[in-house]
N, C-alpha and C positions, 0 to 999 in steps of 0.2 A: 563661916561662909557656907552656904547652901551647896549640894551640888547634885546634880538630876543623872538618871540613865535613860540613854535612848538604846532599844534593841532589836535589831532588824533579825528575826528567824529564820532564815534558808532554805532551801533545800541541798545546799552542797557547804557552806558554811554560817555561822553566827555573828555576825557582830556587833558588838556592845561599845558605846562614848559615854565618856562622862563629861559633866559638863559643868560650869558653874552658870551663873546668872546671863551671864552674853556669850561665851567663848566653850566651846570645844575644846576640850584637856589634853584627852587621848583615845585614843581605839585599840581595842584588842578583836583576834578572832578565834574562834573554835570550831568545833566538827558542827553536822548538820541538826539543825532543830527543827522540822519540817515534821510536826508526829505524824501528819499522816503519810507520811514515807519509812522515817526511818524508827517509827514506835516510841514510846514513850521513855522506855529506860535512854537511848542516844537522844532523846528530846532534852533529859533535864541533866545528862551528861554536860553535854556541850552547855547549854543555858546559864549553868550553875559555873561551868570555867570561864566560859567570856566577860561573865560579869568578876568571877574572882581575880581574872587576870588585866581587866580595865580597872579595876579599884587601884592592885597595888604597881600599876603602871603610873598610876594618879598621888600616890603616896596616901590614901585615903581610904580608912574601912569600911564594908559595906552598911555598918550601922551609921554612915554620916549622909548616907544617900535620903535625901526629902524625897524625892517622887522617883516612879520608875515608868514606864511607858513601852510597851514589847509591839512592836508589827508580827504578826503571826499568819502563817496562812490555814488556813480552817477555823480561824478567829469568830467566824458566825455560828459556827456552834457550841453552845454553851460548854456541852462535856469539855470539848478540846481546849476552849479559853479557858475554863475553870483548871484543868491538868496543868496548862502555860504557869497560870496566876501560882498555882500549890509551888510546881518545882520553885520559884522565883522566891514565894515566900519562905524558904526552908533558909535560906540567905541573908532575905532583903528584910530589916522589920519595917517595910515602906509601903504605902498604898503605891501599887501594880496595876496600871491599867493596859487590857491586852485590846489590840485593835488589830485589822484585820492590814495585811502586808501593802496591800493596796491604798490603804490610808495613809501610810504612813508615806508612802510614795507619792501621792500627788501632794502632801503639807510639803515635801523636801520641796518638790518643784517648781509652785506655783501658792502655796499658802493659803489666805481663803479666794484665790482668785480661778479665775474658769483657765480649763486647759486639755489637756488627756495626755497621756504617760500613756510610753508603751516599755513593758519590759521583754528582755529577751535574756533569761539566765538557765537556768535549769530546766523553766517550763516556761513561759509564756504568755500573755498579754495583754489589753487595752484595758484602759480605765482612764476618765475623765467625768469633768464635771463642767456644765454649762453656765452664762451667767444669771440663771435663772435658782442655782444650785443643784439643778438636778445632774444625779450620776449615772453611771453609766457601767458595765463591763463589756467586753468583746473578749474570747478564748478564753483560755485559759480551763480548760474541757479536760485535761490531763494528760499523761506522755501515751497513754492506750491509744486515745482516739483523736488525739489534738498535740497544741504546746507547735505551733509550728512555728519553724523559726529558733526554736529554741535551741540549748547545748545538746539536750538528750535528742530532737527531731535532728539536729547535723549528725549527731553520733551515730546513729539509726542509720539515715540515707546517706551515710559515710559509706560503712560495711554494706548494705544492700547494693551502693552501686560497683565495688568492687567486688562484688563476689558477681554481678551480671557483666561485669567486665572480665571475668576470668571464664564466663560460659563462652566467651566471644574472641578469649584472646587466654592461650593458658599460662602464657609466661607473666600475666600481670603480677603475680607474685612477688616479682622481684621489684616491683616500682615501691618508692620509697614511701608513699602514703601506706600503701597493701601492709610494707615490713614494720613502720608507724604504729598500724590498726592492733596485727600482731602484738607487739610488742608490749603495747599497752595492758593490752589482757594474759599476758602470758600465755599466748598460742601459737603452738608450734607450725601452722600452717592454716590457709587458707580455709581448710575443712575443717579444722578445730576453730577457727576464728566462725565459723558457722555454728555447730557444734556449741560455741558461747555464748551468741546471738538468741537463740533460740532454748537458751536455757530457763530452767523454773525455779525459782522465781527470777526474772529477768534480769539482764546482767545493768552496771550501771552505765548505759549511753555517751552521758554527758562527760565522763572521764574520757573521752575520744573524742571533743571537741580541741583541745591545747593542738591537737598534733594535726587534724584538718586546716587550723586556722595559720601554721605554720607553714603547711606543706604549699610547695607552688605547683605540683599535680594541679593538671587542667580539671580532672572529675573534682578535685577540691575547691577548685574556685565557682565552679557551676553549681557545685553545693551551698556556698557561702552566698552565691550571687541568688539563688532561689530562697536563701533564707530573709535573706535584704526583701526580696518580692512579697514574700508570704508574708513579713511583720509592718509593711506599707499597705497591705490589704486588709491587714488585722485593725492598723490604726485610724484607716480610711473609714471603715464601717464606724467605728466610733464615734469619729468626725459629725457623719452623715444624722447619725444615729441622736448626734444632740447638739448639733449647729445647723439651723433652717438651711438649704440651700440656698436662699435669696438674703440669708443674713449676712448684712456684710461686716470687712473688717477680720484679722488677721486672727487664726486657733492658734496658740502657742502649744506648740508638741514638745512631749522628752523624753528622754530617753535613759534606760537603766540596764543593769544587768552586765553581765561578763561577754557576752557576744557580742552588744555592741561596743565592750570596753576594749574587747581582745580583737575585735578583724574590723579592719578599716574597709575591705572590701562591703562586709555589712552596711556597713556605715553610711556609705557614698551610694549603695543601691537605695537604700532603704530612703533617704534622703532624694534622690533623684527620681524613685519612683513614687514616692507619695505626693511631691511636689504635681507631677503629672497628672494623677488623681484629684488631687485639688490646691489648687493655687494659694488657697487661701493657708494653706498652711503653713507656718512659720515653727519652724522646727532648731529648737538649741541643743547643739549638737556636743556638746560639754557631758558628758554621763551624769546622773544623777545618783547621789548618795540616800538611799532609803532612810536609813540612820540618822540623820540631821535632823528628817522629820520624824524620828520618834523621840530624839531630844527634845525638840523644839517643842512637841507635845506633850511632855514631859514637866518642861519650865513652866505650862501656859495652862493646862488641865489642872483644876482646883477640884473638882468631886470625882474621885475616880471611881473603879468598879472593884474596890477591895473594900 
């Protein structure tokens, strides 16, 4: 029996299916594979376990894998894909097709049919395709200057807004988001939680979204609730960007990522406000698995790039 990998690359984890001809076996996950974050040596760390630990989850060695298919982000540039392709080949004796994270997310969603996908995980967002086939990107600019919406953009204006709430009020400290933020990073206070914010190379954001998206602090939910606005605005431009406005007939939108996976607050903005921007949009609000679609590209790709 044949059996395919699909592998969605991260930037906070990996996940690797295997699959046979119709059906999904099993998933595994590992650390982050995102090279251009976390470098090449944690690129083919993680790569190399997700795949070893989907095979023998599968009962199956990595020499019986026919195809293998990786969503990667920086997949457009050769160095980067070529680094993906190497780590994978040290494993896999399989033709490796590496494509870019965004592909692999509109095949999960929508197949070869018109749509836009908005993710909100780590970094952030839009990409679609019209029925005309043309595509599209909106954001996705980086966590410096963009990613809004995202785990690392809440983590960020998590801490910024309690540290301007403690200019305003000193005892914020003790509110359980403040001791949350703490906590996470191991800082003994308010001004070390500064102090860590502001450090070089920068600290990681997005590990301070779990405890934003839990906490019922009011600055929490205004955060959550402006994350919802900015990923409606992200997906909007998309929209605009590759469906006529006089074109009628419904945009299917979807949705990915851990933010809209983990806060329903997100969820119900994001959904409420886009709908208000355009009507036309019909949004399935089920999260979308990246993964499927690097299987599925996996099963269906005959000439790969190995």
């Amino acid at each position: 029996m044949p059996y395919y990998l699909g592998i969605d690359g991260g930037g906070t984890k990996t996940t690797c299916a295997v699959g046979d001809e119709s059906t999904k076996l099993v998933t595994a996950t590992a650390g982050p594979s995102n090279i251009v974050r976390v470098g090449a040596a944690q690129t083919r760390e993680s790569l190399q376990q997700a795949v070893r630990q989907a095979c023998a989850a599968a009962g199956i060695a990595p020499a019986q894998v026919v195809r293998t298919c990786v969503g990667a982000s920086g997949a457009g540039r050769p160095d980067l894909a070529s680094a993906v392709r190497e780590f994978l080949a040290e494993i896999l004796p399989t033709p490796i097709n590496v494509v870019g994270d965004m592909e692999i997310a509109l095949e999960a969603a929508f197949g070869d049919d018109a749509g836009v996908i908005v993710n909100a995980g780590t970094g952030s967002f839009a990409y679609g395709r019209n029925r005309s086939g043309q595509t599209h990107r909106v954001g996705g600019w980086g966590f410096a200057i963009g990613d809004e919406g995202s785990a690392h953009w809440i983590g960020r204006e998590a801490v910024s807004a309690i540290l301007r709430a403690s200019d305003e009020d000193g005892s914020v400290g003790a509110r359980p988001l403040a001791k949350a933020l703490c906590k996470n990073w191991g800082a003994a206070s308010l001004i070390d939680l500064a102090r860590a914010a502001n450090s070089v190379p920068p600290p990681d954001f997005s590990s301070l979204f779990p405890a934003v998206a839990a906490s019922d602090d009011p600055i929490a939910e205004e955060i959550l609730k402006c994350a919802g606005t900015e990923l409606a605005r992200t997906a909007n431009v998309a929209v605009k960007r590759l469906f006529a406005k006089d074109e009628a007939g419904p945009v299917p939108v979807a949705i990915l990522g851990s933010v809209f996976r983990h806060s329903e607050t997100v969820r119900d903005v994001f959904y409420n406000e886009l709908h208000v921007l355009d009507e036309r949009a019909e949004i399935t609000k089920e999260v979308v698995e990246p993964v499927d679609g690097a299987l599925r590209m996996a099963r269906r790709v005959k000439s790969l790039n190995r």
